[in-house]
C-alpha positions as CSV (number, residue, x, y, z in Angstrom):
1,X,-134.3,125.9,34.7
2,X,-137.5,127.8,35.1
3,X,-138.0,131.2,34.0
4,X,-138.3,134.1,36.1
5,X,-138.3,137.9,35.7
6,X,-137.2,139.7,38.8
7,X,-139.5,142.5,39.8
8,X,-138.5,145.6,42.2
9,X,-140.7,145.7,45.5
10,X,-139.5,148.9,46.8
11,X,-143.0,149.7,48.2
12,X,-144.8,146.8,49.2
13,X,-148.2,147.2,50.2
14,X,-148.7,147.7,54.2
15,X,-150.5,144.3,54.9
16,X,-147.3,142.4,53.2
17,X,-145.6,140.2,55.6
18,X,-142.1,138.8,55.4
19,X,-140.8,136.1,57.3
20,X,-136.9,135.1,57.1
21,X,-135.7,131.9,56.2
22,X,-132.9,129.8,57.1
23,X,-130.6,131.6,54.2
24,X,-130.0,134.7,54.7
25,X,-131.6,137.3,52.7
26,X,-134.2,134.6,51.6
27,X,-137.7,135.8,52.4
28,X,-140.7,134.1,52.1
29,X,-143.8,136.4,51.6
30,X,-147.5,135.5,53.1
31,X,-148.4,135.1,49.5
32,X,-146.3,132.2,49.3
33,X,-143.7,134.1,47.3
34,X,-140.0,133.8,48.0
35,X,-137.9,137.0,47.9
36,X,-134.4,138.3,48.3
37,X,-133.9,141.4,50.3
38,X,-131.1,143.3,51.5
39,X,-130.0,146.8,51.5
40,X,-128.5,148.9,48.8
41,X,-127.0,152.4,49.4
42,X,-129.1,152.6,52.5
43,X,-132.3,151.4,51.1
44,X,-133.9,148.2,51.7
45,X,-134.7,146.5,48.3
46,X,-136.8,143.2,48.1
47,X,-136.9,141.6,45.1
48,X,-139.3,138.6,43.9
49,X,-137.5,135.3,43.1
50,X,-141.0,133.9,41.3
51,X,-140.9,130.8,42.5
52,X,-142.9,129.3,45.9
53,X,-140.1,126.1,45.7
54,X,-137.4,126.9,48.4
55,X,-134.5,125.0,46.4
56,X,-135.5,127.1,43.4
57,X,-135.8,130.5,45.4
58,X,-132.2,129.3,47.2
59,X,-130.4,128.7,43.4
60,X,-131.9,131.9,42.2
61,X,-131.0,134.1,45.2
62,X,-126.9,134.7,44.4
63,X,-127.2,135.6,40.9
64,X,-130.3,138.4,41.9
65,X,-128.5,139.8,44.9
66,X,-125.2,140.1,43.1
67,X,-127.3,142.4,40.5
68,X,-129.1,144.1,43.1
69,X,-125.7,144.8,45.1
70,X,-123.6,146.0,41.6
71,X,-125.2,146.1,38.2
72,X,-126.0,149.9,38.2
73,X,-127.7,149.8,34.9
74,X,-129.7,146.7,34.7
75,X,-132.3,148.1,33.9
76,X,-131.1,149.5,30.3
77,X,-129.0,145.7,30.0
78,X,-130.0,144.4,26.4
79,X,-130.1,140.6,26.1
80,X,-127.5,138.3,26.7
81,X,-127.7,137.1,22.6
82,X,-127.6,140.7,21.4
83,X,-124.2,141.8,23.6
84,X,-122.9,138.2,22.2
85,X,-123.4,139.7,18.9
86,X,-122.4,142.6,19.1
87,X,-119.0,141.9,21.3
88,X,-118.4,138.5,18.0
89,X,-118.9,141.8,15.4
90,X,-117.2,144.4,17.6
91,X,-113.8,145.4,15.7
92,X,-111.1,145.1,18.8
93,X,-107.6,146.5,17.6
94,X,-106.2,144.3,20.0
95,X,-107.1,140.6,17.9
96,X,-106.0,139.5,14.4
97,X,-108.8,140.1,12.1
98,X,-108.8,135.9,12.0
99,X,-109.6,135.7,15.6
100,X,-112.7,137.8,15.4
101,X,-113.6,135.2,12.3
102,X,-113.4,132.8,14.6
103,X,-115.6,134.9,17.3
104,X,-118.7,134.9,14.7
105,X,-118.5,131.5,14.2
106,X,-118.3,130.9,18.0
107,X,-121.0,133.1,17.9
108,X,-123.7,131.0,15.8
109,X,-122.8,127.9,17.3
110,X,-123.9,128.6,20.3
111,X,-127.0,130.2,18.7
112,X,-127.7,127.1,17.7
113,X,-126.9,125.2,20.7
114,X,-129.2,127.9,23.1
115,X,-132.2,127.6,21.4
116,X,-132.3,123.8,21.3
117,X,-132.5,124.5,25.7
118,X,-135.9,124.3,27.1
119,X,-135.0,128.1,28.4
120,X,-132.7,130.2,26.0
121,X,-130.3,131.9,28.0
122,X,-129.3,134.5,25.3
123,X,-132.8,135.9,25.5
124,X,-132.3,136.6,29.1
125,X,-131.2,139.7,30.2
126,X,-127.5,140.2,30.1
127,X,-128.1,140.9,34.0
128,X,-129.8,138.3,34.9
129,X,-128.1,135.4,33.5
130,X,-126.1,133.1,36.1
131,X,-123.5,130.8,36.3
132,X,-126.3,128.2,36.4
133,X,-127.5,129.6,32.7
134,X,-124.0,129.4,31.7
135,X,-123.1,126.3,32.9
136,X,-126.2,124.9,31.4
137,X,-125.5,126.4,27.9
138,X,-121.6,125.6,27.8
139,X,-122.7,121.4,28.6
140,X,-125.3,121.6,26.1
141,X,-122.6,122.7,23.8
142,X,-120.2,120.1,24.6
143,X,-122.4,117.7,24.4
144,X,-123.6,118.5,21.3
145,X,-120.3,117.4,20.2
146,X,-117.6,120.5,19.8
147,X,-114.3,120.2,20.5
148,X,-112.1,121.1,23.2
149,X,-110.8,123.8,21.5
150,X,-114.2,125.3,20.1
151,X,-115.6,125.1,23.7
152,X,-112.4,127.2,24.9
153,X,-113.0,129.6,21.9
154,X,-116.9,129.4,22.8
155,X,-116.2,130.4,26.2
156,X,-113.9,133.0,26.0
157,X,-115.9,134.9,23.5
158,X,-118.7,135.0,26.3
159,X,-116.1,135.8,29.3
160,X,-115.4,138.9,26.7
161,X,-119.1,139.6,26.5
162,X,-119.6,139.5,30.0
163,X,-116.7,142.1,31.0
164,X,-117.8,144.2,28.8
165,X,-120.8,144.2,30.4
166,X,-119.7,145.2,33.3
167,X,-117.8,148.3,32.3
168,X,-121.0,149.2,31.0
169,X,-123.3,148.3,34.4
170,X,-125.3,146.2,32.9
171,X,-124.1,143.0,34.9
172,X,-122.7,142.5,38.1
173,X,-120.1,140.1,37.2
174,X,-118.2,138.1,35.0
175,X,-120.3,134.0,35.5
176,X,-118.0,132.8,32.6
177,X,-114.9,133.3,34.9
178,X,-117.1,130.7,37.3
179,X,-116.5,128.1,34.4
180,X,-113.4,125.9,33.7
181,X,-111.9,126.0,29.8
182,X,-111.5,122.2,28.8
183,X,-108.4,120.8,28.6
184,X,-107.6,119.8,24.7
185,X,-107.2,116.0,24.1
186,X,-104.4,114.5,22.2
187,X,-105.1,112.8,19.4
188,X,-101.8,110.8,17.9
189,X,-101.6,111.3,13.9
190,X,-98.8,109.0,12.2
191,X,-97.5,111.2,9.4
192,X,-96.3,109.1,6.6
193,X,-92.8,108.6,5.2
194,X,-91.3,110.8,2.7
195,X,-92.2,107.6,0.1
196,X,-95.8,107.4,1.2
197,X,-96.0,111.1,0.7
198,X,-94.8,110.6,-2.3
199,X,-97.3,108.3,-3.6
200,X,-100.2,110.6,-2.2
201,X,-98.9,113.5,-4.5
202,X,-98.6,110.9,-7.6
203,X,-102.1,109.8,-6.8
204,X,-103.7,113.3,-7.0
205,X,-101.8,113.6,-10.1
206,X,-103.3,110.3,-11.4
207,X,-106.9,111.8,-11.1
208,X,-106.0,113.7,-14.2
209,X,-109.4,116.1,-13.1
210,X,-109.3,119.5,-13.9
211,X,-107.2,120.8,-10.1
212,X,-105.5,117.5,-9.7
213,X,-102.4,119.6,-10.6
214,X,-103.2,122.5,-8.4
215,X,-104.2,120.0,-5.5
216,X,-101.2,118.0,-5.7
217,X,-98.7,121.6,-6.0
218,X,-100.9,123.1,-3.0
219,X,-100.5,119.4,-0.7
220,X,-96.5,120.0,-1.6
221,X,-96.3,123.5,-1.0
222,X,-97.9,123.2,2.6
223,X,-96.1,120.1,3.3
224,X,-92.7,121.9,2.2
225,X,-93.2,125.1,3.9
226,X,-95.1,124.2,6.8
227,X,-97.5,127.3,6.4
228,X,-100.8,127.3,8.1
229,X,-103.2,127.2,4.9
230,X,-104.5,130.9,5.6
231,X,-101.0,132.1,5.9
232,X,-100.3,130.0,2.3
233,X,-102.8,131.6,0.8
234,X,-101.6,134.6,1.4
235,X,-98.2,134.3,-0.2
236,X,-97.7,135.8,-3.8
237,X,-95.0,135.4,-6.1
238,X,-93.5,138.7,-5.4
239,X,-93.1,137.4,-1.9
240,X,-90.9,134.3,-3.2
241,X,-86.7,135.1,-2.9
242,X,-84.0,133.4,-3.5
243,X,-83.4,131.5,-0.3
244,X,-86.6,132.5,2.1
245,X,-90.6,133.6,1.0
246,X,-92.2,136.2,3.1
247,X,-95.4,135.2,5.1
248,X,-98.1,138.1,5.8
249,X,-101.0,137.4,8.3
250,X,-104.3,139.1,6.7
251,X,-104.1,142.1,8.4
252,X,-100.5,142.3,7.0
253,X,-99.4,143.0,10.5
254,X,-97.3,140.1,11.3
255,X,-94.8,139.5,9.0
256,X,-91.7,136.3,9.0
257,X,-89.8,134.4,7.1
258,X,-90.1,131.2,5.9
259,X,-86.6,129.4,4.6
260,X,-87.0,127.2,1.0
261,X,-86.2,123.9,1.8
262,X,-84.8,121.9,-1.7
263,X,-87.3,120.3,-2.0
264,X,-89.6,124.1,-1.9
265,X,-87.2,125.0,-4.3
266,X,-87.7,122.0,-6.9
267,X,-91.8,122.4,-6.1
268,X,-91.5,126.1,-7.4
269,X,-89.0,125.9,-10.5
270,X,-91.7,123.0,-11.2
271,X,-94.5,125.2,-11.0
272,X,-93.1,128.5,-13.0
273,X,-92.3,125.8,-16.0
274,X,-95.8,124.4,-15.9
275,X,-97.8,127.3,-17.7
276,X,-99.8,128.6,-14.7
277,X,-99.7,132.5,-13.7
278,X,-97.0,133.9,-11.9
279,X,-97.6,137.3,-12.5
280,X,-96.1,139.4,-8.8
281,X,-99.3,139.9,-7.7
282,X,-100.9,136.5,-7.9
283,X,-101.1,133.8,-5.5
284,X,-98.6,130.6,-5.3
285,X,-100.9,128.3,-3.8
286,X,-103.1,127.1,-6.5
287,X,-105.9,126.3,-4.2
288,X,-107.4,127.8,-1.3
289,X,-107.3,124.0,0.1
290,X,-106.5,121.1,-0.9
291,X,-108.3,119.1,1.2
292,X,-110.4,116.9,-0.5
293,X,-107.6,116.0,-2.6
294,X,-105.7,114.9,0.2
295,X,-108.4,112.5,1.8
296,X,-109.3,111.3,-1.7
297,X,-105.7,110.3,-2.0
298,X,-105.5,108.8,1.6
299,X,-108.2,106.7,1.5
300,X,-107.7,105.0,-2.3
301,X,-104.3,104.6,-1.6
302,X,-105.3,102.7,2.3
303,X,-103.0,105.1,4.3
304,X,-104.0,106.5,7.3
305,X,-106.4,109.8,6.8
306,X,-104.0,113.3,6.7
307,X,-105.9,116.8,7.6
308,X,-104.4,119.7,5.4
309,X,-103.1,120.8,9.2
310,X,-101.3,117.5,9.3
311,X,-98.9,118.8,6.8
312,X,-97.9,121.5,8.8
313,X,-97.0,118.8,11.3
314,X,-94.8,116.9,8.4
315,X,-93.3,120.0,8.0
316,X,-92.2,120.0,11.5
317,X,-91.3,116.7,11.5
318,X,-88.7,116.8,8.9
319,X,-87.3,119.4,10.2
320,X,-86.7,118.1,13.8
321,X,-85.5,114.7,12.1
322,X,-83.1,117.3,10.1
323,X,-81.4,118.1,13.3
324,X,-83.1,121.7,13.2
325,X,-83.5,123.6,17.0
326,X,-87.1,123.9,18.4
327,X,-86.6,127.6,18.8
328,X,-85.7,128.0,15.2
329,X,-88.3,125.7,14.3
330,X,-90.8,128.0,16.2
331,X,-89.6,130.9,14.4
332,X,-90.4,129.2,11.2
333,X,-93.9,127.8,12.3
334,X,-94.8,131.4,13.9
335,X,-95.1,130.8,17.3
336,X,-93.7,133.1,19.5
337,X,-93.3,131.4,22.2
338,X,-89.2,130.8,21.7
339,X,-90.5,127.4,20.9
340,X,-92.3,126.3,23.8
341,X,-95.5,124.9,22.3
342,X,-93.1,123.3,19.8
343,X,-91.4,121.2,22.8
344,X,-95.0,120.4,23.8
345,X,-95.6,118.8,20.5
346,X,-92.4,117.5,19.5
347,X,-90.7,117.0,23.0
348,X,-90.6,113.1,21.9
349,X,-89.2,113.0,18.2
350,X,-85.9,115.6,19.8
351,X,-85.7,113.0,22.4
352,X,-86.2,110.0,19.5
353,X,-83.6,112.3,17.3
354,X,-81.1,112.5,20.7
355,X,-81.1,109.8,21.1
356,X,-80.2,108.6,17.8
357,X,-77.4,110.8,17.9
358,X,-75.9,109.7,21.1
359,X,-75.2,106.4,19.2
360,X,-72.8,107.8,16.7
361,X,-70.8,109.8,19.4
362,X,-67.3,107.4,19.8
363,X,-65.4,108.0,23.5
């Protein structure tokens, strides 16, 4: 896409001739110049579209009249790059401190991804960009291989950008609305048996390196508790009772309760006879992750290759195969959705576990 910057022409010089075109509000000047003219509380505007190419004057016209028409302030708009910034960086009471996380790092990945583009869109004025420029930007990011889910992220941090925007006048509208969020793919992981989790755990042990005993205890404690690993890390010994632990978000805003499983149980009276620190105030996780550990392990021992998320999904596994309910389940994993997203997942090991206990009903 060619650069352009749009220039007022409230007083054109008497000698200028317009002559319409077969879109409407397209003009093409005697110069050779198209522009796009209409009138704005009473006042005929024209403003140049830089380009002599009809196709390009017709694909620029929208986005220039719809900030002619409704972007009061354009003219005080910063760039698009520096309101991405800002709105990444911008402390929202509304969002987990994680999600704004998440934001910056949305943030510099499409830095990255606009500045390999022949024209970088986040140095455009936040009121000129288009759907075209976002369009543009949000394929070159997909292409440049991020995954459904970042693209979603990606896209909803510049949606946010864009509204605020618009409160403030600076744009017209919201061209992120104009774009569709991807749909994520589903990838199939086969979780191993309780024995082949066994042997993964023995085989970190076997390393005998200086955190093969804190790798193995964090792989167990994830896989026993089914904690997301920021929400493990979080968990201090003081936060460890007799049948339950207490899980904190980082703002400390979110609170639930986790039920010890035996197997929890044996991991911890394991891990206060070992020597290491479990003073109240320090952590029970060992490790912030474990996940070299776990792909070391995987791939010696020939097993298919386990993320540290995957054992969250073991977690829920068990549990299902345990006869638990999905709701409770949810409650457990944190959702909130009265286990909705947990049917989405797990819809087929309740209907495997159904259906396994259909067979032992006797008329």
């Amino acid at each position: 896409m060619h650069t352009f910057v749009a220039t007022d022409r409230n007083a054109m010089p008497a000698k200028a001739q317009f002559r319409k075109s077969k879109v409407p509000c397209l003009f093409l000047h005697s110069g050779g110049r198209y522009y796009a003219v209409a009138k704005v509380g009473g006042k005929l505007i024209r403003r140049s579209l830089d380009t002599d190419d009809y196709a390009t004057a017709s694909v620029r016209l929208d986005g220039v009249l719809t900030e002619m028409r409704g972007a009061k302030n354009a003219a005080t708009a910063g760039s698009l790059g520096a309101a991405l910034k800002q709105e990444a960086n911008r402390i929202d009471p509304t969002i987990k401190e994680t999600t704004r996380t998440y934001y910056i790092e949305r943030h510099k990945a499409l830095e990255k991804v606009a500045q390999s583009l022949p024209v970088n869109p986040l140095n455009l004025s936040v009121a000129r960009v288009t759907v075209s420029d976002m369009r543009q930007l949000m394929e070159a990011y997909a292409a440049s291989g991020a995954s459904a889910t970042s693209y979603n992220g990606s896209l909803s941090l510049l949606r946010r950008t864009f509204d605020l925007a618009v409160e403030a006048g600076h744009s017209a509208g919201n061209p992120g609305s104009k774009l569709k969020r991807l749909k994520p793919r589903k990838v199939k992981h086969d979780l191993p048996t309780s024995e082949t989790f066994a042997e993964i755990v023995a085989d970190i042990l076997a390393q005998k390196k200086a955190f093969s005993k804190a790798a193995a205890f964090s792989v167990e404690f994830l896989a026993y508790t089914g904690m997301r690993v920021s929400e493990a890390g979080s968990v201090r010994w003081r936060d460890i009772k007799a049948e339950h632990l207490i899980v904190r978000t980082l703002k400390g805003d979110d609170i639930r309760q986790v039920p010890l499983i035996p197997a929890c149980k044996g991991l911890l009276q394991r891990m206060r006879t070992c020597g290491i620190d479990i003073a109240p105030d320090k952590p029970v996780m060992p490790l912030k992750s474990p996940r070299e550990a776990l792909g070391g392990a995987c791939e010696r021992l020939g097993v298919d290759h386990m993320r540290v998320h995957d054992l969250r999904h073991l977690f829920a596994t068990r549990c299902i195969e345990a006869g638990v309910d999905l709701p409770t389940l949810a409650a457990w994993l944190g959702h909130k959705d009265g286990g909705v997203l947990c049917a989405q997942v797990y819809g087929h090991l309740c209907q495997k576990h159904s259906t396994a206990q259909a067979g032992r009903v006797k008329a």
